[in-house]
N, C-alpha and C positions, 0 to 999 in steps of 0.2 A: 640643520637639525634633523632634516628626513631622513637625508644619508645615515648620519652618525647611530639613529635609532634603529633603521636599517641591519647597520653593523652589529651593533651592539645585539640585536635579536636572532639575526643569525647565530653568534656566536653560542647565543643559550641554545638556540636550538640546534644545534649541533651536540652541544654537552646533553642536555636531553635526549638525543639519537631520532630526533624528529626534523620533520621538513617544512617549510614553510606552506602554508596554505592561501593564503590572502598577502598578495601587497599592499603597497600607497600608493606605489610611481603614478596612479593615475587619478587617483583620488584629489580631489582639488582643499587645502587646506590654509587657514589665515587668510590676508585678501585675494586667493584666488576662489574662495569660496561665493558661490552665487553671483558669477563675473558677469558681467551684462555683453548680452551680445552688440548692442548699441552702446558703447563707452561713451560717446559724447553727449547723448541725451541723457545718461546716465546720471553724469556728470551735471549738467543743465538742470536738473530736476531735483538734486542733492543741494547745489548752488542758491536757488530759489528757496528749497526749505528752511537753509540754513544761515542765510543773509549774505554768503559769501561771493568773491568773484567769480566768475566761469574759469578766469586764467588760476587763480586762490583753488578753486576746488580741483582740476586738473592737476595740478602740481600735487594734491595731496595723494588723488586718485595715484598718478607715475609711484609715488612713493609706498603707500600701503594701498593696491586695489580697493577691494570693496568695502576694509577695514578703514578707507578714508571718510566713511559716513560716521560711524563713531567718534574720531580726530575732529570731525566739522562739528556735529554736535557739542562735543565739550568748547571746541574753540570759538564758538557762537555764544556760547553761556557767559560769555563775560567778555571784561575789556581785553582787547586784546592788539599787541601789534607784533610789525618785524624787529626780531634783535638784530642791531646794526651790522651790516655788513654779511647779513647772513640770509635766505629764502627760508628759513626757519621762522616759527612765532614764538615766545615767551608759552603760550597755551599750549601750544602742540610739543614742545617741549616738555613741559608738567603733564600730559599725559601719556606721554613718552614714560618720562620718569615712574608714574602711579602704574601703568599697566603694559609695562615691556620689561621689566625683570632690572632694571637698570639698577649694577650695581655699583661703576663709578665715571663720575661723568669725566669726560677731556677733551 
């Protein structure tokens, strides 16, 4: 999505006769936002708040960095298990679906 917007804003500003001023490439954005420089305590301290396993919240962490505190909190709000055959939860699914643009599942 960086890239693409990247492009895309070039493009205008090219048609505009202007240059860019400001990038992203180093802007931290979604879960690299507010990355812990200790991932495992990170992890361990999110785990505790949230009722979840260390191995449970780790796997969320790999998946969405620091956007896996969010994913734990909804997946903690309720019952929740693994859909068979999958490291995915029914929960973390549904808030997949509510707050990642999902617009068709397969």
């Amino acid at each position: 999505f960086r890239s693409f917007g990247e492009l895309a804003a070039d493009i205008v500003l090219e048609r505009l006769h202007r240059q860019r001023v400001v990038g992203t490439e180093n802007m931290p954005i979604g879960g690299g936002r507010d990355f812990p420089t200790a991932p495992a305590k990170w992890c361990a301290e999110r785990a505790a708040t949230h009722g979840l396993s260390l191995d449970r919240m780790g796997s969320l962490f790999e998946r969405y960095g620091t956007a896996a505190d969010a994913f734990a909190a909804y997946m903690a709000a309720g019952h929740d298990e693994l859909l068979p055959g999958s490291d995915y939860s029914a929960r973390e699914i549904r808030y997949l679906i509510a707050n990642e643009y999902v617009e068709q599942l397969e």
